[in-house]
N, CA, C and O atoms as a CHARMM CRD file, in Angstrom:
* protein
*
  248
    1    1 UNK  N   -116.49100 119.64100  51.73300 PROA 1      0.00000
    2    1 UNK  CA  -116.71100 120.54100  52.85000 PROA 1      0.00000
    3    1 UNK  C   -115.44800 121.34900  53.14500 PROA 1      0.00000
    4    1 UNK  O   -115.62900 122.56300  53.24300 PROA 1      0.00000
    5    2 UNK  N   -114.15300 120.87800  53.30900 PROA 2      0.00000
    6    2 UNK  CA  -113.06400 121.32300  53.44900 PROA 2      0.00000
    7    2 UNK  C   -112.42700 121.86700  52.10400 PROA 2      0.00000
    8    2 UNK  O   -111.25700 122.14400  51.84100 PROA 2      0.00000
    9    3 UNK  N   -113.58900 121.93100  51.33500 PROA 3      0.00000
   10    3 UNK  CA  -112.50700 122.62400  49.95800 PROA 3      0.00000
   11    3 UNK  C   -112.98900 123.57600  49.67300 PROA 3      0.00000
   12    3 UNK  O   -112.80300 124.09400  48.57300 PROA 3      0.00000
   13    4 UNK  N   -113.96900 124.22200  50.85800 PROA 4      0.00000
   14    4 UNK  CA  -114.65100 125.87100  50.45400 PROA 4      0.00000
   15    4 UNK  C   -113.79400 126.41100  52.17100 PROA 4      0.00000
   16    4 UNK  O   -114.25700 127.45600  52.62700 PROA 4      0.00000
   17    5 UNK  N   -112.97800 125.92800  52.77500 PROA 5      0.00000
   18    5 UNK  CA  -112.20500 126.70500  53.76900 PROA 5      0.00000
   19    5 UNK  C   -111.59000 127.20000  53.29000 PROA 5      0.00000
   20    5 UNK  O   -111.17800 126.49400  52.37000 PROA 5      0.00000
   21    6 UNK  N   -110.95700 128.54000  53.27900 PROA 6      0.00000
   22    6 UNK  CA  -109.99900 129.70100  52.78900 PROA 6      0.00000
   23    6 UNK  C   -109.21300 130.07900  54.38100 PROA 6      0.00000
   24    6 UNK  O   -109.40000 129.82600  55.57200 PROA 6      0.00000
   25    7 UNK  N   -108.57500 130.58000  53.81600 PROA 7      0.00000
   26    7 UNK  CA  -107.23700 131.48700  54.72000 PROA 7      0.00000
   27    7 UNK  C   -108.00300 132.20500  55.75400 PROA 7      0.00000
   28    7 UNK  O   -107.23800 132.22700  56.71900 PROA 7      0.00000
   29    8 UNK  N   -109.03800 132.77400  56.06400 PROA 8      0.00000
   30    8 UNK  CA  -109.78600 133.29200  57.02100 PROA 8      0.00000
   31    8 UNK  C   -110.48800 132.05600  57.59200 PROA 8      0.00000
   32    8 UNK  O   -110.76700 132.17300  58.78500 PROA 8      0.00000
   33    9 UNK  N   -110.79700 131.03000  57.08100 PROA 9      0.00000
   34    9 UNK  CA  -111.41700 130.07700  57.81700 PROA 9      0.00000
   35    9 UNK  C   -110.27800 129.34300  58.62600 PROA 9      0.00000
   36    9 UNK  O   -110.70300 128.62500  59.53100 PROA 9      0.00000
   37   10 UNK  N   -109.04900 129.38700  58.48400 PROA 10     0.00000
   38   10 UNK  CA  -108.00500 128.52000  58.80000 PROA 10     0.00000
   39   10 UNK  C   -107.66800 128.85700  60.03100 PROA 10     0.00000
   40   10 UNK  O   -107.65100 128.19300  61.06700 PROA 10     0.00000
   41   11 UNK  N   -107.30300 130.37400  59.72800 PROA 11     0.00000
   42   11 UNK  CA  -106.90100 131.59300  60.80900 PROA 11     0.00000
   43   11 UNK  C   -108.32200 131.44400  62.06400 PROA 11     0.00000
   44   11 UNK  O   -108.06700 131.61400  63.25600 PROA 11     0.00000
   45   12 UNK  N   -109.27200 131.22800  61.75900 PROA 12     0.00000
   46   12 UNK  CA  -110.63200 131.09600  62.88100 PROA 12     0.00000
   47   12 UNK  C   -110.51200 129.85500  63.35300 PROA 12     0.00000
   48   12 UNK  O   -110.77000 129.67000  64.54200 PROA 12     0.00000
   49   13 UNK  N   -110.12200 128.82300  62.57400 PROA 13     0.00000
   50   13 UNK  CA  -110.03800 127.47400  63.65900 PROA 13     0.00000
   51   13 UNK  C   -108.83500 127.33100  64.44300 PROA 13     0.00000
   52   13 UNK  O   -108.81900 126.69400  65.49600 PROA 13     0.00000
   53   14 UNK  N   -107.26100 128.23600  63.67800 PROA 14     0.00000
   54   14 UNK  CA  -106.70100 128.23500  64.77600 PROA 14     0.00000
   55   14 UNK  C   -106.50500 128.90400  65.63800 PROA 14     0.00000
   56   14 UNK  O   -105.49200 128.59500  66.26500 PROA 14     0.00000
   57   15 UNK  N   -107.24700 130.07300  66.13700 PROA 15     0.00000
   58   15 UNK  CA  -107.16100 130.90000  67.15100 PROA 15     0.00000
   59   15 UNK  C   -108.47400 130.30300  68.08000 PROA 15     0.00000
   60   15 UNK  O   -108.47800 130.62500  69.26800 PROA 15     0.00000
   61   16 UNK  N   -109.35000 129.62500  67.67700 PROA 16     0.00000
   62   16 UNK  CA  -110.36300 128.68600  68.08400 PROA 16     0.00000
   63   16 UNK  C   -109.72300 127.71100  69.10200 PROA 16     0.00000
   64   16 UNK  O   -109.97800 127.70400  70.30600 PROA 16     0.00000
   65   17 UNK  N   -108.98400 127.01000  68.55600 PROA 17     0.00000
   66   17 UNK  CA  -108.08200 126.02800  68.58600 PROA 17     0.00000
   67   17 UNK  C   -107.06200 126.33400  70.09700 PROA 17     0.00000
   68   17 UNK  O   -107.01500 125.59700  71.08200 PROA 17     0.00000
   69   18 UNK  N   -106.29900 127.65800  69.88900 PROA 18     0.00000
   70   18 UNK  CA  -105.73200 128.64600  70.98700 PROA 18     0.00000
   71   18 UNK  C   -106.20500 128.59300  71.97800 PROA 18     0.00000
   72   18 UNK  O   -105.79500 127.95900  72.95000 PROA 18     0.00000
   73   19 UNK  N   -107.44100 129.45400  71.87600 PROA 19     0.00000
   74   19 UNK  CA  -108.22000 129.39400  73.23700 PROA 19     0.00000
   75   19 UNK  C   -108.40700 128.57200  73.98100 PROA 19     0.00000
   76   19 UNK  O   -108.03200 128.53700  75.15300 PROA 19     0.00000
   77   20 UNK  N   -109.22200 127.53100  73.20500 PROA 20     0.00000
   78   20 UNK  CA  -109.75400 126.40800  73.85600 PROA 20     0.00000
   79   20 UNK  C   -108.74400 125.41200  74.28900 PROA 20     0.00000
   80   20 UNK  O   -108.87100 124.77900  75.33600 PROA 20     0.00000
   81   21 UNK  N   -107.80900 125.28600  73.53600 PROA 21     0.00000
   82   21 UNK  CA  -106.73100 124.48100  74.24300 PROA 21     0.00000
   83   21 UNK  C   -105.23700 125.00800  74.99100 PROA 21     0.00000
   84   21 UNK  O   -104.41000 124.43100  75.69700 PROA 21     0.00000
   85   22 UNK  N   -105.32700 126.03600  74.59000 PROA 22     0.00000
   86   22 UNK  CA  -104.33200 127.05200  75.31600 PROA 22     0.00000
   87   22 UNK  C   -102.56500 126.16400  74.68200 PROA 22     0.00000
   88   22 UNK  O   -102.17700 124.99500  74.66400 PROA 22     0.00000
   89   23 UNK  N   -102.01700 127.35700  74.30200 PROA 23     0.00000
   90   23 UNK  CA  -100.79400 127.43400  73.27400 PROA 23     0.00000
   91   23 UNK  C    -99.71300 126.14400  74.10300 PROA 23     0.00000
   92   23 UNK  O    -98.71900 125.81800  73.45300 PROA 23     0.00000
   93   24 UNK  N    -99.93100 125.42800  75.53600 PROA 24     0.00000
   94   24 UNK  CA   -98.91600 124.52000  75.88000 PROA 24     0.00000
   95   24 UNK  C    -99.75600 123.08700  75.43300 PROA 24     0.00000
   96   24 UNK  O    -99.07500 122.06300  75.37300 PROA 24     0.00000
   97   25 UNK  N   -100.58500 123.03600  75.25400 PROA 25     0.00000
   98   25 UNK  CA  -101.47700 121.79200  74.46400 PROA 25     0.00000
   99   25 UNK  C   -101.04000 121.58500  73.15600 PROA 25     0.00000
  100   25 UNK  O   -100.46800 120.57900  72.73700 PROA 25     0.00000
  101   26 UNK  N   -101.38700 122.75800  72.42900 PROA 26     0.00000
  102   26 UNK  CA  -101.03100 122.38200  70.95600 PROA 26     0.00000
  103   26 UNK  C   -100.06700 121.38800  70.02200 PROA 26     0.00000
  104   26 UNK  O   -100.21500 120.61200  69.07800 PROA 26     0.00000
  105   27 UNK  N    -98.64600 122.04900  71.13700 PROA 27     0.00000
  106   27 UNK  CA   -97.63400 120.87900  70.50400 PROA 27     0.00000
  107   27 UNK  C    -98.21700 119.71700  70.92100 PROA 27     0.00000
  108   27 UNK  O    -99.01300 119.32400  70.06800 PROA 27     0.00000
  109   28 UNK  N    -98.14200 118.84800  72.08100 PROA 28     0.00000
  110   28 UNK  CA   -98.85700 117.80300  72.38100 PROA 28     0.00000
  111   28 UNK  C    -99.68600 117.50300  71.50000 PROA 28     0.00000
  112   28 UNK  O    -99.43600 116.64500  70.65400 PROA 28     0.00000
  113   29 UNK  N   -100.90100 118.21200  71.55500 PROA 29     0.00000
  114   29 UNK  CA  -101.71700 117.60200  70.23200 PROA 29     0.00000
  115   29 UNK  C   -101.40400 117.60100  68.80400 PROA 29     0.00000
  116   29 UNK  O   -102.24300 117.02700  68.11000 PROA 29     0.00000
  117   30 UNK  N   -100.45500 118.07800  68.23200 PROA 30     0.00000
  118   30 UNK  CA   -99.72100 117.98100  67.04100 PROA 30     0.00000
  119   30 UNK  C    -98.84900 117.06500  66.82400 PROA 30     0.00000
  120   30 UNK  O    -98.21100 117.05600  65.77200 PROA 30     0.00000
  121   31 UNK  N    -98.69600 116.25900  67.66100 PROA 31     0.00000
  122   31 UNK  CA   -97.52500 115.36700  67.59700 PROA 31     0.00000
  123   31 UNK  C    -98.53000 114.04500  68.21000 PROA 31     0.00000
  124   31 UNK  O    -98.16800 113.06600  67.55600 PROA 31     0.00000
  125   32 UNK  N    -99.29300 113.74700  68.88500 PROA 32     0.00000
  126   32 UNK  CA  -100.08400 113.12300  68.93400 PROA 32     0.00000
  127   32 UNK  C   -100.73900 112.50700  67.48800 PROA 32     0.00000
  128   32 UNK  O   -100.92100 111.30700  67.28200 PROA 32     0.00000
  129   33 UNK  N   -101.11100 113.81700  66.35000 PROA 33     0.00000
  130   33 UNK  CA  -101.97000 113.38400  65.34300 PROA 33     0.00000
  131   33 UNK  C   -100.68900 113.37500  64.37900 PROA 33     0.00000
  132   33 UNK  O   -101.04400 112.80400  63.34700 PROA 33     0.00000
  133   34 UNK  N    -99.79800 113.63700  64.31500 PROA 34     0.00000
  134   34 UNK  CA   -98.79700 113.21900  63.33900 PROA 34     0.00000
  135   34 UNK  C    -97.89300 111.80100  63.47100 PROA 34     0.00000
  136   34 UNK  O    -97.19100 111.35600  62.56300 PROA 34     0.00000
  137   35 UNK  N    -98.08800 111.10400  64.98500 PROA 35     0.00000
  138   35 UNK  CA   -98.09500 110.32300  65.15000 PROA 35     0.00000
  139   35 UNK  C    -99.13600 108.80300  65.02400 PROA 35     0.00000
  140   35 UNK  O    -98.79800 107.62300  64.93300 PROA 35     0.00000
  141   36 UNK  N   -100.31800 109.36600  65.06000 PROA 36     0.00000
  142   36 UNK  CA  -100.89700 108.87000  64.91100 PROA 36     0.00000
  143   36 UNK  C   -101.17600 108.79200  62.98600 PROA 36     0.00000
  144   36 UNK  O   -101.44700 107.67000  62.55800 PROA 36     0.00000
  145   37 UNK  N   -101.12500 109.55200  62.30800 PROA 37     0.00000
  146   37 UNK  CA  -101.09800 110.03300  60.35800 PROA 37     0.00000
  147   37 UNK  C   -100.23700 108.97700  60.40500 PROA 37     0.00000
  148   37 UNK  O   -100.71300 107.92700  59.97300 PROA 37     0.00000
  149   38 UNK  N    -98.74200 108.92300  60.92800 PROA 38     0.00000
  150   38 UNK  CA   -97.34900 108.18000  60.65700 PROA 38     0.00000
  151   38 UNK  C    -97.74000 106.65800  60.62900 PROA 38     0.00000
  152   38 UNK  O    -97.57400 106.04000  59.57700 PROA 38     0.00000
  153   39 UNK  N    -98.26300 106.01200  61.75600 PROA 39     0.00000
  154   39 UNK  CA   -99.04800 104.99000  61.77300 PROA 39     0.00000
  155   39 UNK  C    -99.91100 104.17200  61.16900 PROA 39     0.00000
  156   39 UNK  O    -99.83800 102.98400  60.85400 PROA 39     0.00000
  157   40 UNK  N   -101.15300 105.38800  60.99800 PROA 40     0.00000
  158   40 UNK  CA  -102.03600 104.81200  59.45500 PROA 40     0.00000
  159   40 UNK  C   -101.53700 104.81300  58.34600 PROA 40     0.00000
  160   40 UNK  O   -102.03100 103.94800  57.62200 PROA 40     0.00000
  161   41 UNK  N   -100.27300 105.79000  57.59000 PROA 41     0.00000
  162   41 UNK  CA   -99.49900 105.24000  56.90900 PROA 41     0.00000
  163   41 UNK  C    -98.82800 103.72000  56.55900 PROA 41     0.00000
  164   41 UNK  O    -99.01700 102.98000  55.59400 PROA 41     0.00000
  165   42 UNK  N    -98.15100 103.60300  57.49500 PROA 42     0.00000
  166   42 UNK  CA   -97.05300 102.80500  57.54600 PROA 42     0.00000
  167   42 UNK  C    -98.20600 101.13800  57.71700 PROA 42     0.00000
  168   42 UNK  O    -98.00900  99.99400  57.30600 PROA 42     0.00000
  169   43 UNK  N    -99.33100 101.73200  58.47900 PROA 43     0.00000
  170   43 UNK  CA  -100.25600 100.01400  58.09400 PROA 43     0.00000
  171   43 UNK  C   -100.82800 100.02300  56.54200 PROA 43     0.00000
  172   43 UNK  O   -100.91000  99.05700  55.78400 PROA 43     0.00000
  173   44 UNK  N   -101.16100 101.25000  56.31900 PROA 44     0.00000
  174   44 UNK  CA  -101.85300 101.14300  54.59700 PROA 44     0.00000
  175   44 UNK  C   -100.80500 100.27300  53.79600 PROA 44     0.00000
  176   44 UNK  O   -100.99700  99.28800  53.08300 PROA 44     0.00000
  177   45 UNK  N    -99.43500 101.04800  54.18500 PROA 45     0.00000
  178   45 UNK  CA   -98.50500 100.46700  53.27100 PROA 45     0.00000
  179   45 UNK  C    -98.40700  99.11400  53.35900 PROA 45     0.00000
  180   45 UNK  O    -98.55300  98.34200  52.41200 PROA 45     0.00000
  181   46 UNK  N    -98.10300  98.74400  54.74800 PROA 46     0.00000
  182   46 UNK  CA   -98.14300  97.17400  54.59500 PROA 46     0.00000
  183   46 UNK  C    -99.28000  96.39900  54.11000 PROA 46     0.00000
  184   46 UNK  O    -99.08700  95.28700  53.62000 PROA 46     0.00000
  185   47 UNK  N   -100.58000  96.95200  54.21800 PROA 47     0.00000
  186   47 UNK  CA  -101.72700  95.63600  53.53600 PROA 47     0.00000
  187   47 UNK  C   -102.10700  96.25700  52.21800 PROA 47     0.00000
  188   47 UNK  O   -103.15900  95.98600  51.63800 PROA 47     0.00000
  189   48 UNK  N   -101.16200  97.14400  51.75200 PROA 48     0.00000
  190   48 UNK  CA  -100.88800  97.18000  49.75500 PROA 48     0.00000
  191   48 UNK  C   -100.22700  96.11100  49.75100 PROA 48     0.00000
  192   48 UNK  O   -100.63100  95.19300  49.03800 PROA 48     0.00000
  193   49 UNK  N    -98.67400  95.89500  50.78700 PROA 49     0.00000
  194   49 UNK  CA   -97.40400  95.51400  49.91100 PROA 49     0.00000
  195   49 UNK  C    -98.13600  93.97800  50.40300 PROA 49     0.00000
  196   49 UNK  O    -98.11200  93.06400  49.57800 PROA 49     0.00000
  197   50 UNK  N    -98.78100  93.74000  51.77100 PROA 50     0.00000
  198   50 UNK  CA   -99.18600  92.50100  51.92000 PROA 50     0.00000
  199   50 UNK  C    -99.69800  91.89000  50.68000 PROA 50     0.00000
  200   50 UNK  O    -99.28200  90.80700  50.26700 PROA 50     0.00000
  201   51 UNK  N   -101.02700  92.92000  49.81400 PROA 51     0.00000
  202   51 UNK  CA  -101.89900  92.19700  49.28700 PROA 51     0.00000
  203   51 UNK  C   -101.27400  92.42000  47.96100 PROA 51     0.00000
  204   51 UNK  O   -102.04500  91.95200  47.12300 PROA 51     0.00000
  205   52 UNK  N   -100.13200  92.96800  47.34300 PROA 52     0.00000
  206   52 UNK  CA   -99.39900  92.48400  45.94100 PROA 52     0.00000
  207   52 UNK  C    -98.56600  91.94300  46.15700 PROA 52     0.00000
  208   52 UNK  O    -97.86200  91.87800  45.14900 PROA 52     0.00000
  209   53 UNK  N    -98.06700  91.34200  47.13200 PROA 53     0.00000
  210   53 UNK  CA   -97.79200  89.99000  47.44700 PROA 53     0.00000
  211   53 UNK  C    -98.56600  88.82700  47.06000 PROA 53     0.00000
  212   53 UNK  O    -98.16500  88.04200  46.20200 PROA 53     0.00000
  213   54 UNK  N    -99.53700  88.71400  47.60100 PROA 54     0.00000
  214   54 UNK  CA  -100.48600  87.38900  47.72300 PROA 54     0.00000
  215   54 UNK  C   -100.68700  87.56100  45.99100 PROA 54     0.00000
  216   54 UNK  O   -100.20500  86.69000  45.26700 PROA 54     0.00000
  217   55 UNK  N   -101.35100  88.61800  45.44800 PROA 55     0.00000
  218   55 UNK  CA  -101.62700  88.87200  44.04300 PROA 55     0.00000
  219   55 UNK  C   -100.16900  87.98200  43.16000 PROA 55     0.00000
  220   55 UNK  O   -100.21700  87.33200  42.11600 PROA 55     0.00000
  221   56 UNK  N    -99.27100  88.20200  43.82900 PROA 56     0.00000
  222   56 UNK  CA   -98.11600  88.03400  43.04000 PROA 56     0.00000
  223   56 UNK  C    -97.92600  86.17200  43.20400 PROA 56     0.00000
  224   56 UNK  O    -97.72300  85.61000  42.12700 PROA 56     0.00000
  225   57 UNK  N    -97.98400  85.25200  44.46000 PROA 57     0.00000
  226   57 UNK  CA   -98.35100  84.59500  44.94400 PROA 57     0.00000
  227   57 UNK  C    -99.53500  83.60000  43.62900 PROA 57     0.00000
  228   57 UNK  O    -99.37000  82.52900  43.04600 PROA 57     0.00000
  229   58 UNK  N   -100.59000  84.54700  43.61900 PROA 58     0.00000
  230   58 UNK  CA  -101.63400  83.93000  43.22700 PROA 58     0.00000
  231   58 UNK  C   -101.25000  83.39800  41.38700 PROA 58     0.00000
  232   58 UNK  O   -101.46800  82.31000  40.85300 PROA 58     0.00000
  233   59 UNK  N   -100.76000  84.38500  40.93300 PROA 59     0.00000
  234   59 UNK  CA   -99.79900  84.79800  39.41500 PROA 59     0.00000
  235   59 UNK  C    -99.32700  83.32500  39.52600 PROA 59     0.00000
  236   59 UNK  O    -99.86100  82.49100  38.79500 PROA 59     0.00000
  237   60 UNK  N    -98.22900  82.90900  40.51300 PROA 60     0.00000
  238   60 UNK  CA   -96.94900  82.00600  39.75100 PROA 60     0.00000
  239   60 UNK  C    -97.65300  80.93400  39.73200 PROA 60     0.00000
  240   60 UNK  O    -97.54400  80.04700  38.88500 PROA 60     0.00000
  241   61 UNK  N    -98.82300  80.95200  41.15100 PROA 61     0.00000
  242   61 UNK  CA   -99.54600  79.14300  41.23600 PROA 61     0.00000
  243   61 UNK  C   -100.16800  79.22700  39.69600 PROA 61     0.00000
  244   61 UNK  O    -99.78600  78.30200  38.97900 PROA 61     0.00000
  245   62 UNK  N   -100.97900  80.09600  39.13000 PROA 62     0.00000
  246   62 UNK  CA  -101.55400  79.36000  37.85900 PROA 62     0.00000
  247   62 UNK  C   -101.07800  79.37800  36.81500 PROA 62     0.00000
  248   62 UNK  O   -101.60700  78.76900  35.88400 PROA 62     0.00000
């Protein structure tokens, strides 16, 4: 769905975006969801490194 948006579709959600939330929101909400991206990161990473751990774990017992 998002891989037929072009440069005119981008430009319409963010002047969309403008309006409706008016230009002192935006930062707020940009830092909100990059905070929140930073987060789901940083847990993905840990229940990889958790679970090649245990994998690694599981290796030496047999």
């Amino acid at each position: 769905m998002l891989s037929n948006l072009g440069i005119p579709g981008l430009i319409l959600i963010i002047f969309l975006a403008l309006i409706i939330f008016g230009p002192s929101k935006l930062p707020e909400m940009g830092r909100a969801i990059g905070t929140t991206l930073k987060e789901f990161k940083k847990s993905t990473r840990e229940l990889v490194h958790d679970d090649d751990k245990q994998k690694s774990e599981q290796s030496s017992k047999s």
